[in-house]
C-alpha positions in Angstrom: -5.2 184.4 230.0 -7.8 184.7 227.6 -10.0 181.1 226.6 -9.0 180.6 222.9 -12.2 181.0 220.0 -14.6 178.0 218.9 -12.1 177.6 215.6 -8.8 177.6 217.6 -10.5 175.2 219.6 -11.8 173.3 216.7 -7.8 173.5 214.8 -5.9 172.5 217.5 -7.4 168.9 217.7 -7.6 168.8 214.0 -4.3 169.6 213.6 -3.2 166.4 216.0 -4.9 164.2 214.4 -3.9 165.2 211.1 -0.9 165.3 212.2 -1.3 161.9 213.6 -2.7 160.2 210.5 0.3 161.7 208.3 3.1 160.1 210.6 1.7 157.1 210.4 0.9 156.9 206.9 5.0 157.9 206.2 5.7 155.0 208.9 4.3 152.8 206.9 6.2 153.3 203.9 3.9 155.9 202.1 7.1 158.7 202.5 6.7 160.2 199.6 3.3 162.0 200.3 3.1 165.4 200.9 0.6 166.8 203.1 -1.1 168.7 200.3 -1.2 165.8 198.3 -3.2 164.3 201.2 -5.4 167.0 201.3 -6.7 166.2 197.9 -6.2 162.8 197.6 -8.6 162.4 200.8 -11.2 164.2 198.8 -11.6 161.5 196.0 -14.6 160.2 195.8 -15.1 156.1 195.9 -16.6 156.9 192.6 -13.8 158.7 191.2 -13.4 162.8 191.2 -12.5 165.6 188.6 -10.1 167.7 189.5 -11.9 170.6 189.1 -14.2 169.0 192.3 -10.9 168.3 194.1 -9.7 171.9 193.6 -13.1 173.2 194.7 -13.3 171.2 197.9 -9.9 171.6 198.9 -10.2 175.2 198.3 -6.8 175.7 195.3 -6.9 176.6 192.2 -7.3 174.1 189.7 -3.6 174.1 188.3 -2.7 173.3 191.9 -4.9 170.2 192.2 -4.1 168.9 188.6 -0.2 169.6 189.7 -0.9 167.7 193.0 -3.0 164.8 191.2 -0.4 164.5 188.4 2.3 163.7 191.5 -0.4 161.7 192.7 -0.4 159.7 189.8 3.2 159.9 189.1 3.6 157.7 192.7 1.0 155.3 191.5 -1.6 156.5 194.5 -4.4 157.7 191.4 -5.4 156.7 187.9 -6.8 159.3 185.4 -9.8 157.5 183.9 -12.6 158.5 181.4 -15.7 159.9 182.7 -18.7 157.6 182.2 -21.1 160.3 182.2 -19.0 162.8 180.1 -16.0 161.0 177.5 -14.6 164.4 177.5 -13.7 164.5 181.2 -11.7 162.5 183.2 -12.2 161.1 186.6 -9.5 160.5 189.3 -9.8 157.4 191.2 -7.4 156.1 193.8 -5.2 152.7 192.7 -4.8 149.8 194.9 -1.5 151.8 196.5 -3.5 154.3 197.8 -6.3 152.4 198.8 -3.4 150.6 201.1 -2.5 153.8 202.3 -5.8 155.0 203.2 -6.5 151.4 205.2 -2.9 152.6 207.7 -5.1 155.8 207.5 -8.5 154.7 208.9 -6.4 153.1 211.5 -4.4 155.7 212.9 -7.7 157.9 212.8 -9.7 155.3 214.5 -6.7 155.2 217.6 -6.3 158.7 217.9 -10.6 158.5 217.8 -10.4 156.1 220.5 -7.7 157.9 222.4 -10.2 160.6 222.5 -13.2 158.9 223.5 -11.4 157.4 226.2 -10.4 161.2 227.4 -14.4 162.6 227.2 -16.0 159.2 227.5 -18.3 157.8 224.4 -21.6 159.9 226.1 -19.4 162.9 225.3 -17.6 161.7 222.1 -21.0 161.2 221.2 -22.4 164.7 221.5 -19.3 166.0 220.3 -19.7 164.1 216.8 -23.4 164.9 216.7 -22.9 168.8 217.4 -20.1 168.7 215.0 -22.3 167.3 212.7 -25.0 169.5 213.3 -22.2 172.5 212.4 -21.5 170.9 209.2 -24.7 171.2 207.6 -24.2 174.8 207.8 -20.9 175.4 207.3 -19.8 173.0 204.6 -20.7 174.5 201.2 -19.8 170.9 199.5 -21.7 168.7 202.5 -18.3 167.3 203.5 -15.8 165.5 202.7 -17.0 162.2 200.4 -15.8 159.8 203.8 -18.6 161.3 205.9 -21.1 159.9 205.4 -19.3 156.5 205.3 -17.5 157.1 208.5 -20.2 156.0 210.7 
């Protein structure tokens, strides 16, 4: 049998742990979240977002992020607010509900984190996130998702 590529190597563990994150997120009573709502709504910004960043990042065209942040908003996860730098643009920023559901988030991330470091060890864990890192300077047009830098 052939060894699977770099980027099937790369998905597959992504997909757990979205995967992951998602269950327990709908476990916790957040069930009416869609994982392309996700997709988005983890791209906001603690500053807030446009939607025409959101769509960029998350690679869809703009009509599908303002559909997914109007559902978004709809369930009370964002808030459409007035751009302090621009009145004519609005900013997305996430509500109190969705800053609940991102704390069951950061948890399940951190276990499935830990579940891994206890797999390769934290020497390995460690190299992994730092090569990872090193990959993402050059392959993330946007310099990652607004959580990286904060998720040290």
């Amino acid at each position: 049998m052939t060894e699977p590529n770099t980027g099937l190597l790369l998905f597959i563990p992504y997909r757990y742990l979205e995967n992951a994150v998602f269950d327990a997120v709908r476990a916790a009573g957040y069930d009416d979240l869609t994982m392309a709502q996700s997709r988005i709504f983890q791209r906001i910004s603690e500053k807030g977002s446009r939607a025409t960043d959101l769509a960029e990042q998350a690679q869809v065209t703009k009509q599908t992020a303002g559909f997914l942040v109007d559902q978004l908003e709809r369930a009370g996860y964002v808030r459409r607010v007035a751009d302090p730098v621009d009145a004519r643009a609005r900013l997305v920023e996430v509500t109190q509900r969705g800053k609940d559901a991102s704390s069951v988030a950061a948890a399940a991330l951190a276990a499935v984190e830990t579940q891994w470091e206890a797999k390769l060890g934290p020497r390995r864990m460690r190299a992994l996130r730092a090569a990872l890192l090193e990959l993402v300077e050059i392959t993330d047009p946007f310099g990652g998702p607004p959580s990286l830098a904060s998720s040290e």
